[in-house]
N, C-alpha and C positions, 0 to 999 in steps of 0.2 A: 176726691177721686173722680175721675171721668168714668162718665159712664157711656161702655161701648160692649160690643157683644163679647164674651166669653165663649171658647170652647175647647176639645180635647184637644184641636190639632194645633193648639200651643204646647203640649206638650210629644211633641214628635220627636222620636228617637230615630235618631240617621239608619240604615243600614250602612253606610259608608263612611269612616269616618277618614281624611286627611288632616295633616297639622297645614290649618291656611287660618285666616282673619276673619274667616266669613262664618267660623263657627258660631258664633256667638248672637246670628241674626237669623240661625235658620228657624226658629221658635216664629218671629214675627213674618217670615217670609212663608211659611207653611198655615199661619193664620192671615198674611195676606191673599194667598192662594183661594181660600174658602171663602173671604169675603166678596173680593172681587171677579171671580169666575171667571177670568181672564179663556178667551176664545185661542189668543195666541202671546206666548212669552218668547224673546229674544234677546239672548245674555251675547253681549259681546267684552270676549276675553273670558276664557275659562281656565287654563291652567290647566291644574289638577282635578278641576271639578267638586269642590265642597258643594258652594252654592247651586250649580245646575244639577247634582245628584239629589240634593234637597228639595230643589224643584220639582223633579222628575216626580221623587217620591212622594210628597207632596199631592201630584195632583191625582197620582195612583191610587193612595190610600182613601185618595176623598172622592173618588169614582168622578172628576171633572173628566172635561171633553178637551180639555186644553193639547193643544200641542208646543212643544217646548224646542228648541231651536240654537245649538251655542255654536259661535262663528268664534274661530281663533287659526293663529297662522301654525299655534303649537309649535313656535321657534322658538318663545319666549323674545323678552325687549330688556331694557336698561334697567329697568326696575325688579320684574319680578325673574333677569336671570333669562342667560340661553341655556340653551338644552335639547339634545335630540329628539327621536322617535320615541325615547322607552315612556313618555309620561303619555304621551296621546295613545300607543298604544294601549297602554294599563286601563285607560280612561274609557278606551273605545269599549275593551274588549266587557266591562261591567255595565255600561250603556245597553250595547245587543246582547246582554245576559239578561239584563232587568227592564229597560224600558225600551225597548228597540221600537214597540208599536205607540208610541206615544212623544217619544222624540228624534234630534237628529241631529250629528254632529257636521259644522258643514266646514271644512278645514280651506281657509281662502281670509286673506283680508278684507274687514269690515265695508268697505265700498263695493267689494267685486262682491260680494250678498245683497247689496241692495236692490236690485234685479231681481231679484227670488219673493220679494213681499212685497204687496198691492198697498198703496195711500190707504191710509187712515185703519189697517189692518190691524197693527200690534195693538195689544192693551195693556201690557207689561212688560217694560225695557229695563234692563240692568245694565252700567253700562263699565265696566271694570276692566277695562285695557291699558294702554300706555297711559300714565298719571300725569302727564304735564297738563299745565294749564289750558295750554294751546291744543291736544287731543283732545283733551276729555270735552273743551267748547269745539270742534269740527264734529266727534261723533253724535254730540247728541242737536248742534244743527244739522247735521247731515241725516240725520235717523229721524227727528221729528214730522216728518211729513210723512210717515211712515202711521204714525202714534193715531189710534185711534177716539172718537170723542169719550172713550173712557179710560183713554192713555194713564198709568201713571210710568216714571221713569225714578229708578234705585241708582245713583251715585256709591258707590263705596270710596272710604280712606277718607270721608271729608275732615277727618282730625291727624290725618299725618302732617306734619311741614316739615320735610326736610328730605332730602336727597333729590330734590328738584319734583317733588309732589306739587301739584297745584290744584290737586280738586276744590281743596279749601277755599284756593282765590275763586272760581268759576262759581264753587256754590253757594260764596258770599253775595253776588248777583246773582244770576239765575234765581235762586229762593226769592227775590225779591220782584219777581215779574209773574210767579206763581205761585197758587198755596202751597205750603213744604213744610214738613217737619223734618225732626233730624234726630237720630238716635247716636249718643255719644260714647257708647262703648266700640268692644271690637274695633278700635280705628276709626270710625264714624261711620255712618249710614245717612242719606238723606233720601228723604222721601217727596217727589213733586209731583201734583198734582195737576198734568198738563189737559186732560180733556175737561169740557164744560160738564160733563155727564159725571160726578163725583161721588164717589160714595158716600154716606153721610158718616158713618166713623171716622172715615178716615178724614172729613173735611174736620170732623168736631177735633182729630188729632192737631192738623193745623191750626185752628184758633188756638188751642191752648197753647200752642208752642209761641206765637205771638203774643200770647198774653203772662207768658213763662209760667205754666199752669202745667208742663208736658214731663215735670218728672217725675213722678209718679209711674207713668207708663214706662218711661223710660228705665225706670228701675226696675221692673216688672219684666221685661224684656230682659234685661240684663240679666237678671238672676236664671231666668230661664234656660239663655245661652250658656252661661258661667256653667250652668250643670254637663251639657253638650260638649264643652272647653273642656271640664275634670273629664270628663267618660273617656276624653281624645288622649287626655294626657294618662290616663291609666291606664288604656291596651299602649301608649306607645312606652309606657312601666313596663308591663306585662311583655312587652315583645322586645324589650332591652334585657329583661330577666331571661328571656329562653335566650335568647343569642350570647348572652356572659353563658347560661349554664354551656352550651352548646361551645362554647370558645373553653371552658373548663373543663371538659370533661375531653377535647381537642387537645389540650395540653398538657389534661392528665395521662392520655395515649403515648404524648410527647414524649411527659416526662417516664414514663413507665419502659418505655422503646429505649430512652436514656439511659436507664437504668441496665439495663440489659445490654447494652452497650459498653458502659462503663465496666458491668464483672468481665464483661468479654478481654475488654483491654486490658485490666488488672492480673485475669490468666493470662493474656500475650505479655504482660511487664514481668511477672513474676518468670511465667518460662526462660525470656530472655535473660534476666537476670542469674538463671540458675547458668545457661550456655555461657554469660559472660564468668561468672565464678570459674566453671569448669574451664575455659580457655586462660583465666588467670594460674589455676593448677597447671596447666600442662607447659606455660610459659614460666614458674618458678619451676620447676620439674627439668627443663631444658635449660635451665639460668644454671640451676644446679649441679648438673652435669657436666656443663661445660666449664663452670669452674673447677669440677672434678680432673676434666679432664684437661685445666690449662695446666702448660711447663713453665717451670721457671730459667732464669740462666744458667743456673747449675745444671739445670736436668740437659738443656741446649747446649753446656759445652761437653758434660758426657756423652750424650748421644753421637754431638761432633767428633769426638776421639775416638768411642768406638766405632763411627763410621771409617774414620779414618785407618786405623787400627785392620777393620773388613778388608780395607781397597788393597790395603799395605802386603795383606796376608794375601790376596788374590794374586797381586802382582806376581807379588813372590812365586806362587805357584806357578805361574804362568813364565815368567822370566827367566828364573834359575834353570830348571831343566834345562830352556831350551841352550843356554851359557855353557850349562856341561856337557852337552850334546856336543860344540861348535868346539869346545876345548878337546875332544876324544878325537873331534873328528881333526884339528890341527895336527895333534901327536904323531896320528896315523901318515898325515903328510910330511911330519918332517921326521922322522924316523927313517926312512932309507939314507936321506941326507947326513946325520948325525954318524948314520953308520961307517958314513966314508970320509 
């Protein structure tokens, strides 16, 4: 076992927790904190803020003087995903809630900050922005003159290869121009040791990693993290349970309104149903009738005959008289005539 300082602030409990890759390293970055006393830290690329929340908190709890500093464009890139305002603001808004006197979010691309820090200033760079080969070697040449003679510089994902990740290629070199170790869980961590002015843990971490003596610690870490991992993945148990009960209890409303509904319509079926009956009554009711009331041929050529039979009698009334009348009145005129 190597032997290197022990203390509480490996055991650091986030107050913040996100589902990101970096939980698993806040254990040694919150005991890198204490060891190194870092005067200025500067994280480029933050995201959601795991690790710079861990920082923050970090240097809080352990009363340093450090100031903390995370540059991102908060567009997101190819890798970790675009996305608007709503993560930077979430991010801001816990920032000036918890550590507003201690850090500072400076939202601009990594070169347009370099202006902002004095040569040989930083003592702790993280450097987890865009992952291709070719970023991750521009920022951290471009940021090293930057790195103070007690610089060290945190690579994260040096164990990803695939979706066009290249930390891995960069920090297969680089490690080799400076002392470095490297932690293999979470996705990888590499840790380089850029100032002459080194701490002595963390150099003794380096030899052992050249001498493959380093996992020990490395698993020590690991477990540490793994704990910070379960705690993340059980509030985000925890906050998938309120949201199903919340969605059940949504749908039990649903279905309850449903229900209420449904008798509604069953007394609008049934009513209907009753006015459709009573309209079939009143329609055999009128079928009925009216074949009550149809004639037949017989009935049509009686009726025929007696109509006739009406007209024949009316005639008559009408006719005759007037025949006898015309016949009196004839008489009348030939009557003198006959006479003579």
């Amino acid at each position: 076992m190597i032997d290197f300082p022990l203390s509480t602030s490996m055991l650091i409990s986030p107050r913040s927790l996100q589902l990101s890759a970096w939980l698993g390293h806040i254990p040694f970055a919150s005991w890198l904190i204490e060891q190194l006393e870092p005067r200025l830290i500067v994280e480029l690329g933050t995201h959601r803020g795991a690790s710079f929340l861990a920082l923050c908190q970090a240097v809080q709890e352990q009363g340093k003087t450090s100031r903390v500093f995370a540059v991102d464009t908060w567009e997101g890139d190819e890798h970790a995903g675009y996305y608007g305002d709503e993560i930077y603001n979430e991010l801001r808004e816990v920032q000036q809630r918890n550590y507003a006197g201690i850090s500072e979010m400076m939202r601009m691309r990594f070169n347009e900050a370099l202006p902002y820090f004095d040569e040989g200033s930083i003592d702790l760079l993280h450097i987890d922005g865009l992952h291709t080969y070719e970023a991750v070697r521009e920022d951290f040449e471009t940021w090293l003159p930057k790195l103070s003679d007690r610089g060290v510089v945190l690579f994260h994902d040096t164990c990803v290869r695939e979706r066009g990740f290249g930390v891995w290629q960069y920090w297969s070199e680089i490690s080799q121009q400076y002392p470095a170790f490297e932690f293999t869980h979470t996705h990888g961590l590499g840790v380089l040791l850029v100032g002459k002015a080194r701490h002595p843990a963390l150099s003794r971490f380096a030899e052992q990693w050249v001498a493959g003596g380093f996992a020990p610690i490395n698993r020590l870490f690991d477990v540490l993290g793994s704990n910070i991992k379960r705690t993340e993945e059980i509030e985000r148990v925890y906050v998938g349970l309120s949201d199903a009960r919340s969605e059940v209890n949504r749908l039990g409303a649903i279905a309850h309104d449903s229900r209420l509904r449904c008798e509604q319509l069953e007394q609008e079926l049934h009513q209907a149903q009753e006015r459709i009956r009573h309209a079939e009554q009143e329609v055999q009711q009128h079928r009925l009738q009216a074949e009550h009331n149809a004639l037949t041929p017989d009935d049509l050529r009686r009726i025929a005959g007696e109509e006739r039979a009406r007209v024949v009698e009316e005639l008559q009334a009408m006719v005759v008289p007037q025949l006898e009348g015309n016949t009196r009145k004839l008489d009348q005129l030939l009557r003198p005539w006959w006479r003579r």
